[in-house]
Backbone bond lengths (Angstrom), bond angles and torsions (degrees), N, CA, C in turn:
res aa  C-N    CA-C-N  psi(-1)  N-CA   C-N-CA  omega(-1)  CA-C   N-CA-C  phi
1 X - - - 1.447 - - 1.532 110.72 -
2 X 1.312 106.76 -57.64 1.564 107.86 144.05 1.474 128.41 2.56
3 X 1.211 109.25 -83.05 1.533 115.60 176.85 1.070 131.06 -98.41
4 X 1.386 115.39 27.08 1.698 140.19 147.41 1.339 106.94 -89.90
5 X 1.462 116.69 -38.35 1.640 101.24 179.20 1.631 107.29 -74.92
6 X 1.278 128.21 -36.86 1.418 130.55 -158.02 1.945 94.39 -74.05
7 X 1.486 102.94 -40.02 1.435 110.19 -162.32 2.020 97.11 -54.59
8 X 1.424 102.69 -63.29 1.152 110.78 -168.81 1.829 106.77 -64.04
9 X 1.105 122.74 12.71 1.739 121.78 173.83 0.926 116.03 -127.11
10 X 1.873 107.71 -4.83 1.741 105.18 153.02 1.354 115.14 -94.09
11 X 1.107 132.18 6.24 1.531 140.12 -163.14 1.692 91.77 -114.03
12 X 1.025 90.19 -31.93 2.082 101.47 -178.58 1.584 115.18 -79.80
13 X 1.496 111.47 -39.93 1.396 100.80 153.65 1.306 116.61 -93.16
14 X 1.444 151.88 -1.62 1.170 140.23 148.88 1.567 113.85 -42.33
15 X 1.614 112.87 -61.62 1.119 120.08 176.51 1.995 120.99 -44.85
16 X 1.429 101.05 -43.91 1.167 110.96 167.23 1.633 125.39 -46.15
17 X 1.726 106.53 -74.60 1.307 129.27 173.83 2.320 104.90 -42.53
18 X 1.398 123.26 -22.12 1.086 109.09 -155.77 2.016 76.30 -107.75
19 X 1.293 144.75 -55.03 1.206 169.84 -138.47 2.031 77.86 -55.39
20 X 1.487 122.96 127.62 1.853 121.65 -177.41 1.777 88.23 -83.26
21 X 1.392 102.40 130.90 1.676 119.46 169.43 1.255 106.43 -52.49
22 X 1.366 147.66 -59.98 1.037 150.52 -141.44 2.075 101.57 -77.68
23 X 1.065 92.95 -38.85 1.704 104.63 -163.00 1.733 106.32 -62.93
24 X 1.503 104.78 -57.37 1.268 91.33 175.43 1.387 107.20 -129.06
25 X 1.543 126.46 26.94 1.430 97.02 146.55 1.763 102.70 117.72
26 X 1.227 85.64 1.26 1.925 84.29 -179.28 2.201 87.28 179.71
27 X 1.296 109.19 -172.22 1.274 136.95 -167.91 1.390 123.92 69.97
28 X 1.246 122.58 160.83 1.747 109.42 -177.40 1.363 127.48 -84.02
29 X 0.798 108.53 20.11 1.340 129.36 -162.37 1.403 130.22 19.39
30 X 1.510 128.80 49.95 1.120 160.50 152.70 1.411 128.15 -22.06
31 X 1.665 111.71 -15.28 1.261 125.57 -149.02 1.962 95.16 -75.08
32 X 0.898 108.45 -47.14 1.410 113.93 179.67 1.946 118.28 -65.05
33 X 1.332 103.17 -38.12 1.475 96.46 158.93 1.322 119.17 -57.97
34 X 1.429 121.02 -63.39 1.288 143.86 -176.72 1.617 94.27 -34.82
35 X 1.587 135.09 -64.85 1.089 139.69 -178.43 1.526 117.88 -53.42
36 X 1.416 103.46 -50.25 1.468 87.88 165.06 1.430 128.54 -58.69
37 X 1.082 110.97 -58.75 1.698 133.63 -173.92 2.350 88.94 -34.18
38 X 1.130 83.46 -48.84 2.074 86.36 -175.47 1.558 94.23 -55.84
39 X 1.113 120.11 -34.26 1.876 115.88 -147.54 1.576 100.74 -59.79
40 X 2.131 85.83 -56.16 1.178 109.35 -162.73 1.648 119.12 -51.17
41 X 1.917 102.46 -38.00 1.656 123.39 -170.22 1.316 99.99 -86.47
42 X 0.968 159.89 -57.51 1.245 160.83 -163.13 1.389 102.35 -43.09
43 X 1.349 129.12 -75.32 1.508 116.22 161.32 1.792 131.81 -7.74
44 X 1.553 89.26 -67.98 1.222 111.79 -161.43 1.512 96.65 -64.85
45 X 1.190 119.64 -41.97 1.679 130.11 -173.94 1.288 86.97 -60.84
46 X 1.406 148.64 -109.83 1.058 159.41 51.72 1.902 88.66 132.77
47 X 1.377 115.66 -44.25 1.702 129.33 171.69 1.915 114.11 -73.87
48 X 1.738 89.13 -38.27 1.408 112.55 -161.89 1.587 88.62 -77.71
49 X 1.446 146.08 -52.40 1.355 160.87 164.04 1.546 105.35 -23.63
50 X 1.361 83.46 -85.20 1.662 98.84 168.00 1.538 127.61 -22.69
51 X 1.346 114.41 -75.75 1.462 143.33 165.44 1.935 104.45 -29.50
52 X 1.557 115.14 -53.87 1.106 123.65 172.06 1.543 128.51 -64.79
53 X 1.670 87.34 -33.49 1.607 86.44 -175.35 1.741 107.69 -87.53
54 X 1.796 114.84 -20.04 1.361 103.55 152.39 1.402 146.53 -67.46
55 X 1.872 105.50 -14.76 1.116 99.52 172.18 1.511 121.78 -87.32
56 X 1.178 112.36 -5.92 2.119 144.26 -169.03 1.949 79.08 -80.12
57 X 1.293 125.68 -58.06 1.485 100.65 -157.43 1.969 106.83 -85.21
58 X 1.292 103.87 -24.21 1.323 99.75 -169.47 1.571 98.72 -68.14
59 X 1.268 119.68 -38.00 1.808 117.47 164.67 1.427 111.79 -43.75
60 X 1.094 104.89 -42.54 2.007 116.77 -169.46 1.386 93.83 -59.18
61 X 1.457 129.47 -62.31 1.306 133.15 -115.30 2.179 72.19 -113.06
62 X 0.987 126.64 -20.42 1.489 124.62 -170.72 1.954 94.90 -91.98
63 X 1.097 89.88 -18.99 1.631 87.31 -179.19 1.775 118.23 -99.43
64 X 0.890 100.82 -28.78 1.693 120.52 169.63 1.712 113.92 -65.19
65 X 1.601 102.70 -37.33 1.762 107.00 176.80 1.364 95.28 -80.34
66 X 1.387 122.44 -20.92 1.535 111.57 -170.64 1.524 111.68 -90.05
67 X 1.262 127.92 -21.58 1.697 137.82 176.96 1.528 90.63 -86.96
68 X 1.310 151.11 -46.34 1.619 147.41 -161.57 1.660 86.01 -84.14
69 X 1.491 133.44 -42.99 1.631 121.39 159.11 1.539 110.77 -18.05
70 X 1.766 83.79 -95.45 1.407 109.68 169.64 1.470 123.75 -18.13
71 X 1.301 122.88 -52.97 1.457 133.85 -175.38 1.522 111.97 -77.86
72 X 1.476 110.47 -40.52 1.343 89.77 -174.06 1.842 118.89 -98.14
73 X 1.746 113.10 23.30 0.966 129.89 -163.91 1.528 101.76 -102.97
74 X 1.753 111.16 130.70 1.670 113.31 -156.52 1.090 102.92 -49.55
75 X 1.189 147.87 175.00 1.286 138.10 134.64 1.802 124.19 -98.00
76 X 1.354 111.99 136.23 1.586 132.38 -161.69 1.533 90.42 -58.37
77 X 1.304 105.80 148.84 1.580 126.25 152.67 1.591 128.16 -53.56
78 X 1.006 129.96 113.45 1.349 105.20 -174.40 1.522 111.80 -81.86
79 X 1.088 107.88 138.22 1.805 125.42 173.89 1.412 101.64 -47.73
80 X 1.587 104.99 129.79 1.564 120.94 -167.01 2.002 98.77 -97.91
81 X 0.736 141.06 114.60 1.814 153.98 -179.11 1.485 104.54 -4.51
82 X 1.408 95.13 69.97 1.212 107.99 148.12 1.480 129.96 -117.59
83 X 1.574 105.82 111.55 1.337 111.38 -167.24 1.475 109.76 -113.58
């Protein structure tokens, strides 16, 4: 319950801090930082994504030659009771 109340009073001053002072009369008007700050990250996210999702397929595609290995490799006789 705890961190439903805290959650919803950081979302409440977020909302605040982004809300333009002039318009209605109170907030910090943040809205234009806030917009930049996205411009700037979105890129950067967006490289960082990327970067992950190339290293996610070259695993795929390194693991797929290694099961079609596996698969197309004879398979041994098993040893008949000799103990």
């Amino acid at each position: 319950m705890k961190s439903l109340i805290i959650g919803i009073v950081i979302l409440a001053a977020a909302a605040f801090a982004i809300i333009p002072g002039g318009e209605y009369g109170f907030g910090l008007g943040w809205g234009g930082y806030v917009l930049n700050f996205l411009r700037g990250g979105v890129p950067v996210i967006a490289v960082l994504v990327g970067l992950i999702a190339a290293f996610i397929g070259i695993a795929d595609m390194k693991d797929r030659a290694e099961a079609k290995k596996e698969k197309s490799k004879p398979q041994e006789p098993a040893e008949k009771g000799q103990d």
